[in-house]
C-alpha positions as CSV (number, residue, x, y, z in Angstrom):
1,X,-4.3,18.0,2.5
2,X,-1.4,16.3,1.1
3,X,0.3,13.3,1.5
4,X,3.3,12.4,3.4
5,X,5.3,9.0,2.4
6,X,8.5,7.4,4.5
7,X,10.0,4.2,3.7
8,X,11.7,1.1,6.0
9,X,12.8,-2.2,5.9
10,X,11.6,-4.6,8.3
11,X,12.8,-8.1,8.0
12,X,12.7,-8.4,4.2
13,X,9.8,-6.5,3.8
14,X,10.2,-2.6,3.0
15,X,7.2,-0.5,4.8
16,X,5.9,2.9,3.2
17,X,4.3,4.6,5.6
18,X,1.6,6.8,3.8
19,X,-0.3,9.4,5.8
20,X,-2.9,12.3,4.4
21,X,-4.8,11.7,1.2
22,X,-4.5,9.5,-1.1
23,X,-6.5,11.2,-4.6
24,X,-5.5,12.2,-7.8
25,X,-3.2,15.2,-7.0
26,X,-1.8,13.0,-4.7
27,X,-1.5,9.8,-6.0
28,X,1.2,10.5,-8.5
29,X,3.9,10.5,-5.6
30,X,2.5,7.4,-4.0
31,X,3.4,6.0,-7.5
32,X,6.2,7.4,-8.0
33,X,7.7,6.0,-4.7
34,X,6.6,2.4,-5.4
35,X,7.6,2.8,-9.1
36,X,10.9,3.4,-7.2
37,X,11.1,0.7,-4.6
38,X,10.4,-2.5,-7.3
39,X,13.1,-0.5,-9.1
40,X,15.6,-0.8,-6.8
41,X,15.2,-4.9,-6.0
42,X,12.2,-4.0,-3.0
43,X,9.4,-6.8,-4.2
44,X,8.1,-7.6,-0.6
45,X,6.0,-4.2,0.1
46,X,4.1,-3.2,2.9
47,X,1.6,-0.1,2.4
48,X,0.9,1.6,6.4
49,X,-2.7,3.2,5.9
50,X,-3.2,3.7,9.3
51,X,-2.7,7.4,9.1
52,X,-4.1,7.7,5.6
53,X,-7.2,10.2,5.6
54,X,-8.9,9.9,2.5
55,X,-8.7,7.1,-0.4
56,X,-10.2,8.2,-4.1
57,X,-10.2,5.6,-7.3
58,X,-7.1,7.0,-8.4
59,X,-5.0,6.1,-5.2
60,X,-6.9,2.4,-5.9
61,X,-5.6,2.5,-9.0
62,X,-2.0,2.9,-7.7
63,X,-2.4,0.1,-5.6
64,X,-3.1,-2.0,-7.7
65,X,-0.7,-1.0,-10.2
66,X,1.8,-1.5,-7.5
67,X,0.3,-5.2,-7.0
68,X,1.3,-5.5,-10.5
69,X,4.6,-4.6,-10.4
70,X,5.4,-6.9,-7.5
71,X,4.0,-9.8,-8.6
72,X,6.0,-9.4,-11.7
73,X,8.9,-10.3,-9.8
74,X,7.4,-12.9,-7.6
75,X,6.3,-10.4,-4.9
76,X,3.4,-9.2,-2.7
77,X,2.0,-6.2,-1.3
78,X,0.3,-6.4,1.8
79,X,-1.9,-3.2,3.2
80,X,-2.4,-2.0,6.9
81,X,-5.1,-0.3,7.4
82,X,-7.9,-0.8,10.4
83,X,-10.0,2.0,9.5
84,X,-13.5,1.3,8.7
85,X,-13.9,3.8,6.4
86,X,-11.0,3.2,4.3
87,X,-11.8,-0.5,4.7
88,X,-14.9,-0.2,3.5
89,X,-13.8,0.8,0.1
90,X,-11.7,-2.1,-0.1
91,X,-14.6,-4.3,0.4
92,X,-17.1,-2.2,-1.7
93,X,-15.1,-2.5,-4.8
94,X,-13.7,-6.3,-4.2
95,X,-10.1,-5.8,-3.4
96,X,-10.5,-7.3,0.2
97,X,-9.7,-10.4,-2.4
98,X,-7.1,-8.8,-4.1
99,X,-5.0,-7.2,-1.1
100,X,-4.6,-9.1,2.0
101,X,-5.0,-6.6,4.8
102,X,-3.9,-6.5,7.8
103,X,-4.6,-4.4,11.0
104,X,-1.0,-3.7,12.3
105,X,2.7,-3.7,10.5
106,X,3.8,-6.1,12.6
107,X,1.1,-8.8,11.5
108,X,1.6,-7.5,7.6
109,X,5.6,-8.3,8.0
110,X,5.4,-11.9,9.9
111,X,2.8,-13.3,7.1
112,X,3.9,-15.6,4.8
113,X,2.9,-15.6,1.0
């Protein structure tokens, strides 16, 4: 499967949709994309997993390099995502601590850092 990625803004917050899987053929684009956004002055992301099939330890690894990036600038990336089994790799390998997640785009965009 691959992976399909749109961006918007909302508020001050930019939202990627991501939707397919995220692994490492994949996870190169997802990159990319936010590589591109903190690039071009977007340090408030939002990551939508709700229509993300599959998450390896490379698309983790994006993530978090992501995190990195906006926190370099004073930002924050907040993840949706309300499905158990992606959630549970969040939780499995700690980042429930790292990433606040939220269960809709709505509640990702009104919270405050």
């Amino acid at each position: 499967m691959d992976l399909s990625l749109s961006t918007r803004t909302v508020g001050d917050r930019t939202v990627v949709e991501v939707g397919g899987e995220i692994d490492v053929y994949t996870a190169p684009k997802l990159r990319e994309q936010l590589v591109e956004l903190v690039n071009d002055g977007s340090y408030h992301l939002v990551v939508d997993m709700e229509r993300v099939d599959f998450l390896d330890s490379t698309g983790l690894g994006v993530l978090v390099g992501g995190l990195k990036r906006v926190r370099a600038h004073e930002g924050s990336l907040r993840l949706v995502c309300n499905q158990e089994r992606i959630l549970k790799i969040f939780r499995i390998t700690g980042l429930t601590k790292v990433f606040p997640i939220h269960t809709t785009v709505d509640d990702a965009v009104a919270a405050t850092d």
